[in-house]
C-alpha positions as semicolon CSV with decimal commas, in nm:
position;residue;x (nm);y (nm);z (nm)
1;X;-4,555;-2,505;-0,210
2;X;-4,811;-2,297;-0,008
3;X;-4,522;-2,207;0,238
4;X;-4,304;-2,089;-0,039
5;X;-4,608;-1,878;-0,205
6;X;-4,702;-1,727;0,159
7;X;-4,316;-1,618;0,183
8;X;-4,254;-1,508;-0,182
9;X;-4,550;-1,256;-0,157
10;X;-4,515;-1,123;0,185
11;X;-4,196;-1,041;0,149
12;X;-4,297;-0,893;-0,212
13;X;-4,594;-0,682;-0,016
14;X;-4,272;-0,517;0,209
15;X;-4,062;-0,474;-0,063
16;X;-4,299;-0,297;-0,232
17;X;-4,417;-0,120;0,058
18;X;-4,065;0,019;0,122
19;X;-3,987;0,099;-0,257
20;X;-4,335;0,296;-0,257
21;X;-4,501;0,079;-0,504
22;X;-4,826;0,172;-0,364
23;X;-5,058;0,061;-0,588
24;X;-4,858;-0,297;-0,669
25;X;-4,806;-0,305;-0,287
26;X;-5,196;-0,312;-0,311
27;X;-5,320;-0,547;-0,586
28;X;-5,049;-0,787;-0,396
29;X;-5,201;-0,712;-0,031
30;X;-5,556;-0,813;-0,182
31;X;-5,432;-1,105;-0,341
32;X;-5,339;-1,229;-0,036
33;X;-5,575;-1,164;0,179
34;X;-5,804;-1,317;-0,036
35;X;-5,596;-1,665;-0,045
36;X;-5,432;-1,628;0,314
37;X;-5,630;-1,403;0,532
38;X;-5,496;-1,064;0,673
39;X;-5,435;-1,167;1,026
40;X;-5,026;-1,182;0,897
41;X;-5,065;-0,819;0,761
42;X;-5,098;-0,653;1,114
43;X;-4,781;-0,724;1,255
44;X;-4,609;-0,633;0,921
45;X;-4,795;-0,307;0,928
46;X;-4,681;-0,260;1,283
47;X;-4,291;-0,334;1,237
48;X;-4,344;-0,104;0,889
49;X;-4,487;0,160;1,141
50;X;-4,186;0,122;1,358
51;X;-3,938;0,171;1,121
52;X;-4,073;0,449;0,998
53;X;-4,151;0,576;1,350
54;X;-4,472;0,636;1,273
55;X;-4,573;0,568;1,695
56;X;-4,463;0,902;1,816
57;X;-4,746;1,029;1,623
58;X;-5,077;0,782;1,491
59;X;-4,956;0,504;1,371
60;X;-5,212;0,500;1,033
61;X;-5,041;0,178;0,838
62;X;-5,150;-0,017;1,201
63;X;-5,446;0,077;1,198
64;X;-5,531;0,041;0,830
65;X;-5,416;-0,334;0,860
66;X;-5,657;-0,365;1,106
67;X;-5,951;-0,229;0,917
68;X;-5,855;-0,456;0,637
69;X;-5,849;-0,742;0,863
70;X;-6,194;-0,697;0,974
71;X;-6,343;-0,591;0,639
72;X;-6,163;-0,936;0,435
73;X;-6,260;-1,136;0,726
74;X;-6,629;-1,022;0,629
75;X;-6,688;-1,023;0,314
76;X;-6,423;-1,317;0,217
77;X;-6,637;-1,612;0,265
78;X;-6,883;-1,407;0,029
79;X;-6,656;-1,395;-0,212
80;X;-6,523;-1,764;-0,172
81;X;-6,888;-1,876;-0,170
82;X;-6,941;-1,707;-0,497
83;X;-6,672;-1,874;-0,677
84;X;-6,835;-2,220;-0,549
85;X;-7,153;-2,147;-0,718
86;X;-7,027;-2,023;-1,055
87;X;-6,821;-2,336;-1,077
């Protein structure tokens, strides 16, 4: 079941990525991060670039993802511990 929720909402984040659903594309990036961890994101960002050919110039979706990555990565365990201590 894990598999089939880590498929359903990455292919949901390009969907919505290529439909310009920004701000769904968003609220469904964060969600999961938070469960899953970003590390999936940068490659998806990269191949998004690509199509777009966003590498003859900056490619800015890369290196968002990889800004993300490094910011969940930090403050994720906060977060995680937090929901351990309320419960």
């Amino acid at each position: 079941m894990k598999i089939l929720s880590v498929i359903l909402l990455y292919t949901a984040i390009t969907i919505a990525v290529f439909q310009n659903w920004l701000w769904f594309a968003a609220l469904l990036i964060l969600v999961f991060s938070l469960r899953f961890g970003a590390v999936t994101l940068i490659p998806l960002a990269i191949l998004i670039d690509g199509y777009f050919g966003n590498f003859y110039g900056l490619p800015h979706l890369s290196l968002m993802a990889i800004c993300w990555y490094v910011f969940i990565e930090y403050i994720r365990p906060r977060i995680l511990d937090l929901n351990v201590v309320r419960n």
